[in-house]
C-alpha positions in Angstrom: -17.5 16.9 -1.7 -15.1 14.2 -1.9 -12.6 14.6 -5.0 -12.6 10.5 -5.8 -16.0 9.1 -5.1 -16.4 5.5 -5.7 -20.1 3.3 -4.6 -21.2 -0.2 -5.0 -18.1 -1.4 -7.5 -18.4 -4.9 -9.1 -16.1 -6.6 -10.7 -16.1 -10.2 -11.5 -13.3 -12.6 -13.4 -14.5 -16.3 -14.9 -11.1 -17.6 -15.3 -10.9 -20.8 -17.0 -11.8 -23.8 -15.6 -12.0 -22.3 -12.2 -15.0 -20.4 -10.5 -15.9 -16.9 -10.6 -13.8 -14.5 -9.2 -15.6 -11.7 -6.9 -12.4 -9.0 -7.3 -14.7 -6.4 -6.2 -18.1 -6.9 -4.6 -20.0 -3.4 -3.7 -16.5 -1.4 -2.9 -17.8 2.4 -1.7 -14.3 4.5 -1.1 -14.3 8.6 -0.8 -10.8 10.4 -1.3 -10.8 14.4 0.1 -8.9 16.6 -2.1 -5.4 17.2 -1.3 -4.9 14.0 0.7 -3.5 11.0 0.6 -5.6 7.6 1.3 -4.4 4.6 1.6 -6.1 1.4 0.5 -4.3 -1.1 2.6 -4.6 -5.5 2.0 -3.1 -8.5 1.7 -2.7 -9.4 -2.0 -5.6 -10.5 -3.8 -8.1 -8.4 -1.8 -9.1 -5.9 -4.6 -6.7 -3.1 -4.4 -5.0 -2.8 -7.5 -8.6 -3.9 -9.5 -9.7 -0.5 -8.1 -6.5 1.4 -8.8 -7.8 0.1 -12.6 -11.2 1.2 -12.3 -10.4 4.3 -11.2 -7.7 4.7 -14.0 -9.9 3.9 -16.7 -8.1 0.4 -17.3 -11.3 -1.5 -16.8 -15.0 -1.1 -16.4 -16.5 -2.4 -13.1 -19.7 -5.2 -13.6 -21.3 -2.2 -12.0 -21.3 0.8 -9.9 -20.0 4.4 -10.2 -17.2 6.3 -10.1 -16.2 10.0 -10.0 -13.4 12.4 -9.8 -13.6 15.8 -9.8 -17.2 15.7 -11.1 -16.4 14.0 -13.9 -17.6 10.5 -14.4 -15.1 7.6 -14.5 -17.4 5.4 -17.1 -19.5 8.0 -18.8 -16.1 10.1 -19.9 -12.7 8.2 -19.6 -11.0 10.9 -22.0 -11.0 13.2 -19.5 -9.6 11.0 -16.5 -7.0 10.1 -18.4 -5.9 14.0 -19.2 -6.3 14.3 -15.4 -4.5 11.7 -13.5 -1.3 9.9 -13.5 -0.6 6.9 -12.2 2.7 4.4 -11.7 2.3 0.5 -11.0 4.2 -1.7 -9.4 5.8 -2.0 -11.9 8.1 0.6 -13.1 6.5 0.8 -16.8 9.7 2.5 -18.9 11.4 1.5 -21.7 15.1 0.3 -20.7 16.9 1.0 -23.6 16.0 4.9 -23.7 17.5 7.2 -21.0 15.6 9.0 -18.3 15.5 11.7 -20.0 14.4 10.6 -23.3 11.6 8.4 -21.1 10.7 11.4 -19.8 10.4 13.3 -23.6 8.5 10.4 -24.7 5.6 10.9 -22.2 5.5 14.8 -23.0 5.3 14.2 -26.2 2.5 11.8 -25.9 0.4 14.0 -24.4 1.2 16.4 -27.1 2.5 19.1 -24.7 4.7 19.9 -27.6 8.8 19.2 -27.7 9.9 22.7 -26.2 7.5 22.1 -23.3 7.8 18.5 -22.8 11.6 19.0 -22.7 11.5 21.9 -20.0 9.0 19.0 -17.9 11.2 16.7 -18.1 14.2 18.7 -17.3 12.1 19.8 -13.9 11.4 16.5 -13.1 14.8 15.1 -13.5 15.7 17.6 -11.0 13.1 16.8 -8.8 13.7 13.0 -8.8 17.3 13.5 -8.0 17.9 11.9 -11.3 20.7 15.0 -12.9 24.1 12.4 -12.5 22.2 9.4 -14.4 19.7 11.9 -16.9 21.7 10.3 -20.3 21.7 7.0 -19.2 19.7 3.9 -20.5 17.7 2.8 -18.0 18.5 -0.7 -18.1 21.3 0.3 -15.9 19.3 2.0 -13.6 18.9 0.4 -9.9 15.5 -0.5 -8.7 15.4 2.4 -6.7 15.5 4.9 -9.3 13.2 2.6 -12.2 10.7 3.4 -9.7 12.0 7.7 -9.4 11.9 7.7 -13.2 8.9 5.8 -13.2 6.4 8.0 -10.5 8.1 10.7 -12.5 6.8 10.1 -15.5 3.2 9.6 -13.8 3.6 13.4 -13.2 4.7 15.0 -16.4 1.6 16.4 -17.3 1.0 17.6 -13.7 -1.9 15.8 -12.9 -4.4 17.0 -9.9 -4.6 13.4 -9.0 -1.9 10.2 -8.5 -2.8 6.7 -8.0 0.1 4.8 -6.8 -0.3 0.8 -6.7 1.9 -0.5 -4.5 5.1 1.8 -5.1 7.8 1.2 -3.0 7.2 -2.7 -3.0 10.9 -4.4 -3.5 12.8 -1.1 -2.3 15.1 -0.9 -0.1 14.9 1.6 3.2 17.1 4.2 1.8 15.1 4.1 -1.6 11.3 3.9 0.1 12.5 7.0 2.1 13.0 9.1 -0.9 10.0 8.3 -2.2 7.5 8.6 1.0 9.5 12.3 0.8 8.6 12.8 -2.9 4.9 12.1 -2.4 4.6 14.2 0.6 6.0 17.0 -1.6 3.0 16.6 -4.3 0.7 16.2 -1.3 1.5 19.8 0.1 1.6 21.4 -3.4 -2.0 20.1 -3.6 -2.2 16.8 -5.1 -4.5 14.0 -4.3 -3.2 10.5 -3.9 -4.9 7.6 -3.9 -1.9 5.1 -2.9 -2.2 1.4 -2.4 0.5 -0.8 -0.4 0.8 -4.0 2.2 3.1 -1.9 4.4 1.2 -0.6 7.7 4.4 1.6 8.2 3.9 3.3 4.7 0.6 4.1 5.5 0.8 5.1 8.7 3.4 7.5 7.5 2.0 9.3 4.2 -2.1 8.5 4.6 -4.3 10.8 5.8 -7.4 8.3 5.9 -7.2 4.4 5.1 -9.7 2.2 4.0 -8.7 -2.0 4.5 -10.1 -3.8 1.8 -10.5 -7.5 1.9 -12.8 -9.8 -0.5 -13.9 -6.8 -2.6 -14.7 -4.4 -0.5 -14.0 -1.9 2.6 -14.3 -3.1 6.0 -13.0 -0.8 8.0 -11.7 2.9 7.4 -9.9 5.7 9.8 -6.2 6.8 10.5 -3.5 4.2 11.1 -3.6 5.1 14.8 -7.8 4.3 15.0 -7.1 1.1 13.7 -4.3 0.4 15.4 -6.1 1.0 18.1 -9.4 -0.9 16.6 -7.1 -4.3 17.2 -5.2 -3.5 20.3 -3.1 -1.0 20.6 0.2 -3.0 22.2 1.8 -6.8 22.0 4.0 -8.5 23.6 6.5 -10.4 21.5 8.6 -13.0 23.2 11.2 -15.4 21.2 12.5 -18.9 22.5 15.4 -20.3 22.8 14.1 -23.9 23.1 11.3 -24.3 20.4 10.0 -27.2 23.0 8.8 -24.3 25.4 6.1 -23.3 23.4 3.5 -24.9 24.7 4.1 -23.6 28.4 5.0 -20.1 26.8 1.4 -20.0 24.8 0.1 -20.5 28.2 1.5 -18.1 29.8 1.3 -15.2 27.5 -2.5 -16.3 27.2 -2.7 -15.7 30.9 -1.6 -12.0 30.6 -3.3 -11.4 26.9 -6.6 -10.5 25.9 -6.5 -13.2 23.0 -4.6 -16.4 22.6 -0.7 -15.8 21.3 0.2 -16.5 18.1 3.3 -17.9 16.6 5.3 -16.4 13.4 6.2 -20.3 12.3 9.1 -20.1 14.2 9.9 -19.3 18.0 8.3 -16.2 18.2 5.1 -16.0 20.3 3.0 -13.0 20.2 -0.4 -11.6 22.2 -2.2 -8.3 22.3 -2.6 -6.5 25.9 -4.2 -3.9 27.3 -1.6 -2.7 29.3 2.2 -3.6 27.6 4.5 -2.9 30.3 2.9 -4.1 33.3 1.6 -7.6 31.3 5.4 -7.7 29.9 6.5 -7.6 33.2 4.1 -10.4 34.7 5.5 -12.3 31.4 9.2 -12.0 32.1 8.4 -13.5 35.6 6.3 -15.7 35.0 8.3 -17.5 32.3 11.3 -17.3 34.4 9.8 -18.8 37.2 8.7 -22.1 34.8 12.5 -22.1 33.5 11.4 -20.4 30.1 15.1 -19.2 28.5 14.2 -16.4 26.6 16.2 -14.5 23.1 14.0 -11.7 23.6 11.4 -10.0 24.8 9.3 -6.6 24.8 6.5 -4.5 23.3 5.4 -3.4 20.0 2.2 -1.8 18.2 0.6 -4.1 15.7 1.7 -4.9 12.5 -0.3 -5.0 8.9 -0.6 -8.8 10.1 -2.1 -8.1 13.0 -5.0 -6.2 12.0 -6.3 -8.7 9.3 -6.0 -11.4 11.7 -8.2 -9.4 14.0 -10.2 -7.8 10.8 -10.9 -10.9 8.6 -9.7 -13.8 10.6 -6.7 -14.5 8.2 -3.6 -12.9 7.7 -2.0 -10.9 5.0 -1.3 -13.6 1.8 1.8 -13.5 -0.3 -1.0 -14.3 -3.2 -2.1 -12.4 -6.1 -5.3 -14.2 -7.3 -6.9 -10.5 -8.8 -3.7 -9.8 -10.9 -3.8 -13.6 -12.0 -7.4 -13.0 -13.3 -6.7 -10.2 -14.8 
């Protein structure tokens, strides 16, 4: 039995003066225990409105949810004293120290000073966090709001984690040390439920994801089965002279198995079924009509590249659920 089990979630917003919202519409999801699943989306496709049912934030138009046999509506208590969850947004207050953020939490989940202060000890020491323990966090860098705050999603040792979005705004260094953490709560058992716009996040700590757009799943598997769902290579050639497009488009659609598409600028991009051989033809080919190339070459699709081929649109820099919120 799954340890999350969500079916038929419905959630609608009436903002004002604009027509309803559909944030979720029927959304089914099942999370195994001691995994991590990724719920991957372009913004405003109903990720973090399910992080929020799930937490107990809000309650869905209708539909059901469970974790660990208990039921997300019927007994929201209970979740609460069960999961832990960080945003994306680090939620901490900047003028106490990590440590005393840390404290804080403990004691409000009455764990009692003496053990609150030995948890928060541990998971200064987990986070890397010792040097800048005493502190106010106002000072802190992005990078370690969001340590202090996944830490603080953890103090009371939850068996389960939902993670909206949380390494959105890091730098490389600082989403590294947190992919590592969350592994690390994985293998001692922990279930994550983690959503994120970043294929290469997913791809890295998910076990299963499930892309949501509209409101609801529309296709679930591994990164690799989707990956593979859209096409598992492209070829991505940039221009030197923007006024080669057109002949470029026409060439790469020769060798593709769908028209190219362009980023907005002078990058051209088609999915193949074999990369090097139809890179190959394209590098001829384009030399041959006088193409002058920047570069050229292979590459496994992106986030992008499966909505387009998904949902017909592309990920969206949007947040219309959070605005309705």
């Amino acid at each position: 039995m799954a340890f999350i089990e969500a079916s038929g979630l419905v959630k609608t917003y009436r903002p004002k003066g604009a027509p309803v919202l559909r944030a979720l519409d029927g959304l089914d999801l099942s999370v195994p225990e001691g995994t991590v699943t990724a719920l991957l989306g372009p913004n405003g496709a109903g990720k973090t409105t399910t992080v929020k049912v799930l937490t107990t934030l809000i309650r869905p138009d209708s539909g059901s949810a469970v974790i660990d046999g208990v039921d997300v509506l019927s007994d929201p208590q209970a979740i609460r004293r069960m999961s832990g969850a960080s945003g994306q947004y680090a939620a901490v207050d900047e003028n106490l120290t990590g440590f005393e953020n840390l404290l804080m939490v403990g004691l409000l989940y009455h764990l009692g000073r003496k053990e609150a202060t030995r948890r928060a000890n541990e998971l200064i020491e987990l986070f890397d966090l010792v040097d800048a323990q005493n502190r106010p966090v106002k000072g802190f860098s992005g990078g370690m709001r969001r340590r202090i705050d996944l830490a603080g999603a953890l103090v009371i040792n939850p068996p389960v984690l939902f993670l909206d979005e949380p390494t959105t705004g890091l730098d490389p260094r600082s989403r590294l040390a947190l992919w590592e953490i969350i592994e690390s709560l994985v293998d001692g058992g922990t279930t994550v439920l983690l959503t994120t716009q970043y294929l290469e996040e997913a791809d890295r700590l998910a076990d299963s994801i499930s892309i949501i757009d509209s409101g609801r799943v529309i296709a679930e598997g591994t990164a690799d089965q989707l990956k593979a769902s859209v096409g598992g290579q492209r070829v991505a050639v940039t221009l030197v002279d923007e006024s080669d497009a057109r002949a470029a488009r026409e060439i790469l659609g020769r060798h593709g198995t769908a028209e190219a598409t362009s980023d907005g600028g002078r990058t051209l991009v088609v999915p193949v079924a074999d990369g090097s051989a139809a890179l190959a033809s394209i590098m001829a080919d384009t030399t041959a009509a006088g193409i002058s190339l920047h570069d050229a070459g292979m590459r496994r699709p992106t986030l992008d590249d499966v909505f387009l081929q998904l949902t017909g649109h592309a990920a969206e820099n949007t947040d219309d659920e959070e605005a309705a919120a």
